[in-house]
N, C-alpha and C positions, 0 to 999 in steps of 0.2 A: 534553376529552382533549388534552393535549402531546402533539406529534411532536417527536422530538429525531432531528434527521439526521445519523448522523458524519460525520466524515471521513476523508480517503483517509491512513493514517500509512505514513510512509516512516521508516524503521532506517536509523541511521548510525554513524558514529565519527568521533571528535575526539581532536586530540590532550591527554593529560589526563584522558579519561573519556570513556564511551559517551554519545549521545544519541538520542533521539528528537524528531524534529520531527513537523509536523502541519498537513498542507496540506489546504485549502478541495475539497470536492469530493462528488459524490452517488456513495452505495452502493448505491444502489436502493432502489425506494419497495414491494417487491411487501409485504416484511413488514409495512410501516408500513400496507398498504391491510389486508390482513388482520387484523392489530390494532384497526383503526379499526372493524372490523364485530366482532371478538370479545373488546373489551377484556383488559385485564390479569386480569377476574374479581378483582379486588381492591376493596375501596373508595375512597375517597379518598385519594390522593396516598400512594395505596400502602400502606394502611393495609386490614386484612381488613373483611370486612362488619360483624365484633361492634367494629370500632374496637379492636383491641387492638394497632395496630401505633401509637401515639401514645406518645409520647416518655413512661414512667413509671417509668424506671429511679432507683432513687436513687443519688445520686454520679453521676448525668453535670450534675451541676452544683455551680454553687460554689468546683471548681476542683480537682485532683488525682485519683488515683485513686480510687475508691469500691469497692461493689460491685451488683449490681442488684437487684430488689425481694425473690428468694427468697434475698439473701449466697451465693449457688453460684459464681456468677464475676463477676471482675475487669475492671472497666471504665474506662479510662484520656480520657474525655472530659469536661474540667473546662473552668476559664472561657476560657482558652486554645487549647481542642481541640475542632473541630468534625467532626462526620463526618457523609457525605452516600453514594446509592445512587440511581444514575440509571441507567432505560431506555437503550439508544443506539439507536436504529432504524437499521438497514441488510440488508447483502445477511445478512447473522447475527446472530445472536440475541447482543446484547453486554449488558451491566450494566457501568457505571465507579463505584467503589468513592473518594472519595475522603476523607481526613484534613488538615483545614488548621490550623494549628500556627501563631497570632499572635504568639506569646511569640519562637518561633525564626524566625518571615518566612516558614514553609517549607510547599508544596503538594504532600502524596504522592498517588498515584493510582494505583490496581488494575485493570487492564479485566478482566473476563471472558468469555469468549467460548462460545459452542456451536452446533456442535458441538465438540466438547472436541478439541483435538491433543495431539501430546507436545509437552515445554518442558521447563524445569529447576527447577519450580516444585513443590514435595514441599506442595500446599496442596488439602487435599479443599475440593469445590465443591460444589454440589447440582446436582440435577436436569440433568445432563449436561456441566453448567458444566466450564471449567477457566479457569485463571492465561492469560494471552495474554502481558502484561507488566508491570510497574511502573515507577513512575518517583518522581524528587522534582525540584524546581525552587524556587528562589527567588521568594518573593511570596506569601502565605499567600491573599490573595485575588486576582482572581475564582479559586477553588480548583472550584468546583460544575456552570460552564457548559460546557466546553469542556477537553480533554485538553491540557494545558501544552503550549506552543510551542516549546521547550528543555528537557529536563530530563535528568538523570543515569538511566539501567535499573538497573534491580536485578540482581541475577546470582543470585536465588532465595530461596524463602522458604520454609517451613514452616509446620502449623497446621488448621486447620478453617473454613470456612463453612457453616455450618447455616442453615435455614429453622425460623422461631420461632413460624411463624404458618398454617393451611391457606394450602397453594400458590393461585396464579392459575391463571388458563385459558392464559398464556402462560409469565408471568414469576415470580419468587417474589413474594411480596407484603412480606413480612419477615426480614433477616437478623438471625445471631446471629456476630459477628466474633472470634476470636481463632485469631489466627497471628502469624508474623513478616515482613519480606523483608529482602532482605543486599543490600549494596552494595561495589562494587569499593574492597576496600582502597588502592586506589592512586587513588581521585576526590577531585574536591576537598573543602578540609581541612571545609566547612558542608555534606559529606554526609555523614549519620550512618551507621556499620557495619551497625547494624541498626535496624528501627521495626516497633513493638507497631501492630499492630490488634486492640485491645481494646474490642469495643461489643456490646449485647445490645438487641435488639429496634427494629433499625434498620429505618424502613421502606423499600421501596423506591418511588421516583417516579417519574414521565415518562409516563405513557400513561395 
């Protein structure tokens, strides 16, 4: 079992566009000791027990949009698009969502948090979940370890995350991704207005 410990994020502004930084720091260990005694109830690396949470969508390879194994929805990770779904152990119950984009250099990232607050985030969650923030940043990789150091906020998004797979005893053990999020028309000119999260049968990791 991975512990992933986050850290302490401080909200800013710049001039030019919003950011988010992200300084070194412990959230507390009480959930990560409790997880450590009652796992995620998932199987490996977030995958459910019958192993159904393993990468078998068709068209998330090869390169472009596709669709997944029953053609019901659209899935936008080709050779260029990767998406990831990590645990964050802290004082909350967090998942970081993220999409790294080779072609464009570009790292987006979703956290979600629960218990759920308000935001400005029109994006259903599962199991108590809600949107906390987004971001994008320059550098497509490391995209998967750590929440970017700098990056542009979204100012909202739209959409669904579902669970694809029987829940965990903590966490979900598999998402099913399609939504949007938006970004300040006035960021800089390599932040896109808006970015697809388009994935089916993503597992989740970290515990």
């Amino acid at each position: 079992m991975r512990i992933l410990v986050g850290p302490r994020v401080r909200l800013g502004n710049r001039l030019g566009g919003r950011l988010v930084s992200a300084s070194a720091g412990m959230l507390g260990l009480t959930l990560g000791m409790a997880l450590g005694a009652a796992g995620c109830g998932c199987g490996v690396d977030g995958t459910d027990a019958g192993g159904a949470g393993a990468d078998g969508a068709a068209g998330t390879d090869g390169g472009g949009a596709g669709t997944d194994a029953g053609g019901a929805k659209p899935v936008d990770a080709g050779a260029s698009v990767d998406y990831g779904a990590t645990v964050l152990i802290g004082a909350l119950d967090r998942i970081v969502l993220t999409k790294s984009d080779v072609t464009r250099d570009l790292c987006f990232q979703v956290r979600l948090v629960r218990p759920a607050g308000g935001g400005s985030f029109a994006i259903t969650a599962p199991a108590g979940f809600a949107v906390e923030f987004a971001t994008v940043a320059m550098g497509a990789s490391p995209c998967d370890t750590m929440p970017p150091a700098a990056g542009e906020l979204a100012t909202g998004g739209s959409g669904t995350i579902v669970e694809t797979a029987p829940p965990g005893a903590v966490y979900p053990c598999e998402l099913g991704l399609d939504f949007t999020i938006d970004f300040d028309p006035g960021a800089p000119t390599w932040v896109p207005a808006t970015e697809p999260f388009l994935r089916d049968l993503l597992p989740v990791s970290g515990c």
